[in-house]
Backbone as ProteinMPNN parsed JSONL, in Angstrom:
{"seq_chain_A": "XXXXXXXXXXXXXXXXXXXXXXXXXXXXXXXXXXXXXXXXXXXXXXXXXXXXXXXXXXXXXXXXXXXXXXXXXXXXXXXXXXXXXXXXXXXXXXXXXXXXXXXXXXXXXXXXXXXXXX", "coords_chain_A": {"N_chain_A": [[0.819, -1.168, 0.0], [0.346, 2.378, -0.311], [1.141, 5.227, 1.1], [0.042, 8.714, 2.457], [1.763, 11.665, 3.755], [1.301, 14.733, 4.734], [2.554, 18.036, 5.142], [3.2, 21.221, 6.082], [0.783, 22.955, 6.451], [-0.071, 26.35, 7.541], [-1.179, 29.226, 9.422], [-1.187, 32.334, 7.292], [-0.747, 35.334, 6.093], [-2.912, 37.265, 3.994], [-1.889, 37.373, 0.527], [0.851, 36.477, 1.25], [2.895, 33.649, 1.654], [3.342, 30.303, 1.124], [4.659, 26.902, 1.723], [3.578, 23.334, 0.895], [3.936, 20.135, 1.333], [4.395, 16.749, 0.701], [4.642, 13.472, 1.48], [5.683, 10.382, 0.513], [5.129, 6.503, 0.991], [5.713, 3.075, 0.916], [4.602, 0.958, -1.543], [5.892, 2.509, -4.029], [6.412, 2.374, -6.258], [4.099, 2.247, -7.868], [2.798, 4.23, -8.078], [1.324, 6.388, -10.551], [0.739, 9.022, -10.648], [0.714, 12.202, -8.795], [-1.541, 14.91, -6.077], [-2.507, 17.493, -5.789], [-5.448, 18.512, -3.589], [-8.026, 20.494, -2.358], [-10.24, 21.14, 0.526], [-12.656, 23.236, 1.475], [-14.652, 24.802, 4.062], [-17.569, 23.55, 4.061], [-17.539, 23.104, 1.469], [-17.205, 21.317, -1.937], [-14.666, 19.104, -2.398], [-11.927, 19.83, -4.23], [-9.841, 20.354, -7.577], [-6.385, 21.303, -7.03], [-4.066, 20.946, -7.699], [-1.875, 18.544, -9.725], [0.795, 16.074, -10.839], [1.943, 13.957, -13.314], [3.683, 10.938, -13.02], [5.065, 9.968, -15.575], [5.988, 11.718, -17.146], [6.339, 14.084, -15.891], [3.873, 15.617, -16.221], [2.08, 18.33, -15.494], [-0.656, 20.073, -14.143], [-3.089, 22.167, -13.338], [-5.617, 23.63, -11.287], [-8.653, 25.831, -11.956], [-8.912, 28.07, -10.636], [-5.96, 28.772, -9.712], [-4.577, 30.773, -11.336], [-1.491, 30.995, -12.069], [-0.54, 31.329, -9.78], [0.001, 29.244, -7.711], [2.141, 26.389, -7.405], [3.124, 23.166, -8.456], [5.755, 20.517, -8.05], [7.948, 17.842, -8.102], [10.222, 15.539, -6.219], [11.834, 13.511, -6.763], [13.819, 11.829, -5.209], [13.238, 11.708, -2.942], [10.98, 11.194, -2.726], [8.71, 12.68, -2.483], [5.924, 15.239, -3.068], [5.278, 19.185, -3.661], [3.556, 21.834, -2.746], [3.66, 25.148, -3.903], [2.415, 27.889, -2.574], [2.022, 31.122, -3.917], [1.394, 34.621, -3.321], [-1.535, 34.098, -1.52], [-4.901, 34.283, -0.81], [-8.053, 34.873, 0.812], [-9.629, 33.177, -0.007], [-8.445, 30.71, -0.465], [-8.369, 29.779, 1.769], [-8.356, 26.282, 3.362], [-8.686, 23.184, 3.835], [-5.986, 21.125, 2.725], [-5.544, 18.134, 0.908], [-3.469, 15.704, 0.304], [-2.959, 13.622, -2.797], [-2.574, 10.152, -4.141], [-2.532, 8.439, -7.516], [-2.607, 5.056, -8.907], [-3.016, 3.75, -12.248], [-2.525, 1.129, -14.065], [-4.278, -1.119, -12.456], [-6.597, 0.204, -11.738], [-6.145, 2.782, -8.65], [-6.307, 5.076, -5.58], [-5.309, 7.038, -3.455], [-5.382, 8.74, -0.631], [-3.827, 11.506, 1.564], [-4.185, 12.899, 5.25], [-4.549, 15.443, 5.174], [-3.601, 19.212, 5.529], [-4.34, 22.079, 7.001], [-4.784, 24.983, 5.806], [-5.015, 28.421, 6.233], [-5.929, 31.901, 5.51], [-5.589, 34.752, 6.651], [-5.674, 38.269, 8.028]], "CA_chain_A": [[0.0, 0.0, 0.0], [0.88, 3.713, -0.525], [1.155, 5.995, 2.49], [0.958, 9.975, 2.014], [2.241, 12.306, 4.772], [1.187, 16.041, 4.338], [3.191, 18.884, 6.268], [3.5, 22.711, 5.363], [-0.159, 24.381, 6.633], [-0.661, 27.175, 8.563], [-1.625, 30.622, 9.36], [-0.555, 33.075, 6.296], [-1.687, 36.313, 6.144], [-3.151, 37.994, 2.744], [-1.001, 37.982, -0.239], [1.862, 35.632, 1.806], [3.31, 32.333, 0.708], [3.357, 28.846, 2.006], [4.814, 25.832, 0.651], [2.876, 22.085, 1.513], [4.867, 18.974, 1.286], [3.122, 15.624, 0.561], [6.037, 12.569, 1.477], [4.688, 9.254, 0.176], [6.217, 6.154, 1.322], [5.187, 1.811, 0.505], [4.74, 0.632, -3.005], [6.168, 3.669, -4.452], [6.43, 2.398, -7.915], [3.23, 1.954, -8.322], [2.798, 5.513, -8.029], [1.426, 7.143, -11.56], [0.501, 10.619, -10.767], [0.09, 12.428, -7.371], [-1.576, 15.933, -6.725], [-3.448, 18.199, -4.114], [-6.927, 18.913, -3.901], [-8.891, 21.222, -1.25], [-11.853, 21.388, 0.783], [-13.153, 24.616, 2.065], [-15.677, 24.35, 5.168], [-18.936, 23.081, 3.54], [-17.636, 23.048, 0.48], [-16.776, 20.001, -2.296], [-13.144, 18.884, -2.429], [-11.476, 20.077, -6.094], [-8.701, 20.299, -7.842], [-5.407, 22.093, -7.026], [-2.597, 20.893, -8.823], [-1.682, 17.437, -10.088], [1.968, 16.084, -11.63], [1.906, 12.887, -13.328], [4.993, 10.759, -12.588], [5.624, 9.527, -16.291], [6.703, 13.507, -18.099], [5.972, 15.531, -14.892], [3.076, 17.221, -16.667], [1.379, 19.208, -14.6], [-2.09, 20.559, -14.751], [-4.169, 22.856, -12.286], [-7.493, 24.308, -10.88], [-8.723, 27.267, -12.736], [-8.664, 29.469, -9.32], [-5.033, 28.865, -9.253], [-4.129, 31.727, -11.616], [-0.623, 31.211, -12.064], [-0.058, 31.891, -8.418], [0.453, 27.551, -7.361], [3.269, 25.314, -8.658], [3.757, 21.848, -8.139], [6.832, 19.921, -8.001], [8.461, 16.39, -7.442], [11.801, 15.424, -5.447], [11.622, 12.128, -6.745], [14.694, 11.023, -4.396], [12.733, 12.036, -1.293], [9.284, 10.689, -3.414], [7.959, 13.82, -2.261], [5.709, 16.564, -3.778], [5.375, 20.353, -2.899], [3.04, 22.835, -3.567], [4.379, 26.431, -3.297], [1.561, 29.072, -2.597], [1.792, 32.481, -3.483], [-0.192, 35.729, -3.4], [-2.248, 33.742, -1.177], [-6.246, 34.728, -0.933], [-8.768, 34.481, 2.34], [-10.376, 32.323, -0.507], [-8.139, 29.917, -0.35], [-8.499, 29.067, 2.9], [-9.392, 24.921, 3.104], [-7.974, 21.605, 3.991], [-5.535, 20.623, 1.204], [-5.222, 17.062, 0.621], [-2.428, 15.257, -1.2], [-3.347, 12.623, -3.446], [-1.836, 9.109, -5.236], [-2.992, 7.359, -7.992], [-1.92, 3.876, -9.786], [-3.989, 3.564, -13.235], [-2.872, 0.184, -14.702], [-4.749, -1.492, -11.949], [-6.734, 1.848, -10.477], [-6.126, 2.451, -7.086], [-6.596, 6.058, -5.345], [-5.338, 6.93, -1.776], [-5.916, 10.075, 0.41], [-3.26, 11.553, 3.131], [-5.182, 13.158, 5.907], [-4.914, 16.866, 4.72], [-2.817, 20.292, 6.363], [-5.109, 22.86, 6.978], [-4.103, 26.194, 5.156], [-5.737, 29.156, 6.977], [-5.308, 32.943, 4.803], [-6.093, 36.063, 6.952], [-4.872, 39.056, 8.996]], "C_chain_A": [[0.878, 1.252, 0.0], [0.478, 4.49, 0.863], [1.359, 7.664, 2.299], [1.005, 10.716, 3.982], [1.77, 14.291, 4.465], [1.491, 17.15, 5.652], [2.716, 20.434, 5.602], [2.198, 23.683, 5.96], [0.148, 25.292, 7.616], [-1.176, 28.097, 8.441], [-0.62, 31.433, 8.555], [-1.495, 34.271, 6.191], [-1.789, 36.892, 4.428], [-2.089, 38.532, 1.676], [0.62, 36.934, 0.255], [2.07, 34.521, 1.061], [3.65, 30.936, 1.657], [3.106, 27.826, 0.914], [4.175, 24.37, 1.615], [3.947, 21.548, 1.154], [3.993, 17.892, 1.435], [4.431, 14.235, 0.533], [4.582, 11.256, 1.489], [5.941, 8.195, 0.571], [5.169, 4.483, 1.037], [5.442, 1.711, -0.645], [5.146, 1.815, -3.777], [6.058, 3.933, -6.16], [5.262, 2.287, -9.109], [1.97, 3.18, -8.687], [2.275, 6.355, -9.796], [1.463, 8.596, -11.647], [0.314, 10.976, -8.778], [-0.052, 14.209, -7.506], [-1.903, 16.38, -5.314], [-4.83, 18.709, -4.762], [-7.345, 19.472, -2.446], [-10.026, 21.059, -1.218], [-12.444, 22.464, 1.629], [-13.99, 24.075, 3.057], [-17.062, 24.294, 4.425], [-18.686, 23.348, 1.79], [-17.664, 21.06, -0.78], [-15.341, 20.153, -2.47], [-12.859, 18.843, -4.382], [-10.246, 20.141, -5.741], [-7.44, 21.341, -7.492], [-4.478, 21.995, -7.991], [-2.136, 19.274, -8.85], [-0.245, 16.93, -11.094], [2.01, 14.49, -11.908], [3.736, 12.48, -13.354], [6.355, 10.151, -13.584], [6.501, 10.665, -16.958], [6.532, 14.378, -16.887], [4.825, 16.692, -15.708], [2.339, 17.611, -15.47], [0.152, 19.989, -14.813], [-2.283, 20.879, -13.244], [-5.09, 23.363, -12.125], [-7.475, 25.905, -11.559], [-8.339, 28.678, -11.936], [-7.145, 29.885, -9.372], [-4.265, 30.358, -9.943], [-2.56, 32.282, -11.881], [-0.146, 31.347, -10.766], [0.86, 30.499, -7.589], [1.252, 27.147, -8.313], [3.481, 24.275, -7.86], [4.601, 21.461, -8.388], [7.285, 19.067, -7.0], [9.487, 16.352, -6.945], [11.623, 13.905, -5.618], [12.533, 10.921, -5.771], [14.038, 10.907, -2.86], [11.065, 11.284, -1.255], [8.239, 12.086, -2.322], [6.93, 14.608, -3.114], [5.264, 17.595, -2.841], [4.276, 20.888, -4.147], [3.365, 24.338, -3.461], [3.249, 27.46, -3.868], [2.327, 30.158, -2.712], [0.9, 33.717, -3.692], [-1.449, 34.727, -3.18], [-3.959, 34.692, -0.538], [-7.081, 34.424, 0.122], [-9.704, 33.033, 1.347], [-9.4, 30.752, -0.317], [-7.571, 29.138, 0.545], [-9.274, 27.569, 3.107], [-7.981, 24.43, 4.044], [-7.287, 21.382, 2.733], [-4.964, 19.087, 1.435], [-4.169, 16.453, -0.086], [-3.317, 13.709, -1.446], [-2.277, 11.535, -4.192], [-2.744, 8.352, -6.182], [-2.311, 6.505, -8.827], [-3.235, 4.071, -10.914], [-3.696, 1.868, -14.257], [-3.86, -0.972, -13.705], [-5.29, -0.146, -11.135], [-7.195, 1.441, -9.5], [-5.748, 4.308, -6.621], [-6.217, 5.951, -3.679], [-5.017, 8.777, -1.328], [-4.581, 10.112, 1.297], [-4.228, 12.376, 3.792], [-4.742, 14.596, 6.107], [-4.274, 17.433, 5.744], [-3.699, 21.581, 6.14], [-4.255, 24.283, 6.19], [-5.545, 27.736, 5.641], [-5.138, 30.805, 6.18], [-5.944, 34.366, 5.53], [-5.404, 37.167, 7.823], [-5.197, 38.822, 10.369]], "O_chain_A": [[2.069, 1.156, 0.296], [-0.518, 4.199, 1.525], [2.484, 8.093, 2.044], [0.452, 10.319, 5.007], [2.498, 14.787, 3.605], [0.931, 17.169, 6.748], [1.907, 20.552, 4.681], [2.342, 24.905, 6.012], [0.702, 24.856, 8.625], [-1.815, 28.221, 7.396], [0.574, 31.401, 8.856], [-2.724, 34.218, 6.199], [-0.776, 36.91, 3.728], [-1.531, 39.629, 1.726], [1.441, 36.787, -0.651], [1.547, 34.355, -0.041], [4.178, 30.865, 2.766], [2.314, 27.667, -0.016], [4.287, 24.343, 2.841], [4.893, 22.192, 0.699], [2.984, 17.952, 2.138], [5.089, 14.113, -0.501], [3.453, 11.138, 1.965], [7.14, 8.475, 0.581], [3.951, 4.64, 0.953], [6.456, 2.272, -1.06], [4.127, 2.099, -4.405], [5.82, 4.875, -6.917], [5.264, 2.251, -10.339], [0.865, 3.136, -9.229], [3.221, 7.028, -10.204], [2.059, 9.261, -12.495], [-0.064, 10.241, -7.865], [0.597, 14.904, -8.288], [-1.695, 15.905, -4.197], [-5.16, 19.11, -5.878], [-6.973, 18.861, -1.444], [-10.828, 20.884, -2.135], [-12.64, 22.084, 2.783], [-14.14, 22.854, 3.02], [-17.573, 25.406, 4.294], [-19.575, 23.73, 1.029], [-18.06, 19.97, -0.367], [-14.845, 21.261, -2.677], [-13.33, 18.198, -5.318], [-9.627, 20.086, -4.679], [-7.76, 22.477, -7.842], [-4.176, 22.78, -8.891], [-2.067, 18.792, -7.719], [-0.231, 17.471, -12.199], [2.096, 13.728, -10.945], [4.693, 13.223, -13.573], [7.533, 9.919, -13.313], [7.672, 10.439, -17.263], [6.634, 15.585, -17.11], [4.836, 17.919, -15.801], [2.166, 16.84, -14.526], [0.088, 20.592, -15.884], [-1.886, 20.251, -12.263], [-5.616, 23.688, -13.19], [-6.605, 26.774, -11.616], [-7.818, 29.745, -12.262], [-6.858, 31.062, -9.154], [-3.492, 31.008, -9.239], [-2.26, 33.475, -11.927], [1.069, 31.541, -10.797], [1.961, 30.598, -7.048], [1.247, 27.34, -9.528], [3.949, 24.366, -6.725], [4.835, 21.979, -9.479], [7.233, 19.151, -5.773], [10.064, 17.415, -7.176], [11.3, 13.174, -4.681], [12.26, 9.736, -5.582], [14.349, 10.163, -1.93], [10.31, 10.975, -0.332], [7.215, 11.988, -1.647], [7.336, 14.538, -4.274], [4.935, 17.378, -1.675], [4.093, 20.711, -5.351], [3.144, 24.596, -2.278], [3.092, 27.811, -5.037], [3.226, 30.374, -1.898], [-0.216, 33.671, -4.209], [-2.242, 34.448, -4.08], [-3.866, 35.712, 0.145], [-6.741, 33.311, 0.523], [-10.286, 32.112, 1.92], [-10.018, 29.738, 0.01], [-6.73, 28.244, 0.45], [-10.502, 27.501, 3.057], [-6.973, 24.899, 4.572], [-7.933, 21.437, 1.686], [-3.964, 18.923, 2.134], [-4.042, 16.814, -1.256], [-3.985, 13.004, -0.69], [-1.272, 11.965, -4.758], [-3.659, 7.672, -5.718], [-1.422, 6.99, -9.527], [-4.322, 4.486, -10.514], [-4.563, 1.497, -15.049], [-4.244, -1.884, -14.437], [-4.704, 0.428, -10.217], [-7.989, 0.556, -9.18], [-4.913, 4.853, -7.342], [-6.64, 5.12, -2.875], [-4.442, 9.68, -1.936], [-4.153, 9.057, 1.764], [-5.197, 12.691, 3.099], [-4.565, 14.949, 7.274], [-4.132, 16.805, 6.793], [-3.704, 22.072, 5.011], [-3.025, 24.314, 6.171], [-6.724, 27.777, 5.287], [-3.918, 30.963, 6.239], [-6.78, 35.005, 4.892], [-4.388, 36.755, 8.384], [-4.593, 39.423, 11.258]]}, "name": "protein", "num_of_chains": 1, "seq": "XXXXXXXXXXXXXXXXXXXXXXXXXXXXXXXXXXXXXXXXXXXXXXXXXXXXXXXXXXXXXXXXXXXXXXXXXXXXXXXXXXXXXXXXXXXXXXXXXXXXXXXXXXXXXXXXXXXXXX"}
């Protein structure tokens, strides 16, 4: 099984920057893509940013605006997301994500809150 780890939230005030960290650790190779996704308080959980693990493409949520970037440390099997010109909107839970697709298989770490205000 796949195991994620998610570090990096906290309190950031308007316009600030904060980087997540998502350390994955078990079957590692089985690994195709891994990403982040948020959930606001009563909201639904969407997309942030996603890097598959065959070209590193990368794809993100429309909100993001150029402002989010993802990136791998494949020696550490890590990924990062590096906020900036952070928004009170984008205050949530951010999740990291894994998925395998020749046999699909989907696993959750248990999210770093990200909090954006003065």
């Amino acid at each position: 099984q796949v195991q994620l780890v998610e570090s990096g939230g906290g309190l950031v005030q308007p316009g600030g920057s904060l980087r997540l960290s998502c350390a994955a650790s078990g079957n590692i190779a089985s690994i195709d893509a891994m990403g982040w996704y948020r959930q606001a308080p009563g909201g639904e959980r969407e997309l942030v940013a996603a890097i598959t693990f065959l070209d590193e493409t990368a794809s993100y949520g429309y909100f993001v605006k150029d402002r989010f970037t993802i990136s791998r440390d494949k020696a550490k099997n890590t990924i990062y997301l590096q906020m900036n010109s952070l928004k009170p909107e984008d205050t949530a839970v951010y999740y990291c994500n894994a998925a395998g697709t020749f046999i699909p298989w989907e696993v959750w770490g248990q999210g770093t809150q990200v909090t954006v205000s003065s």
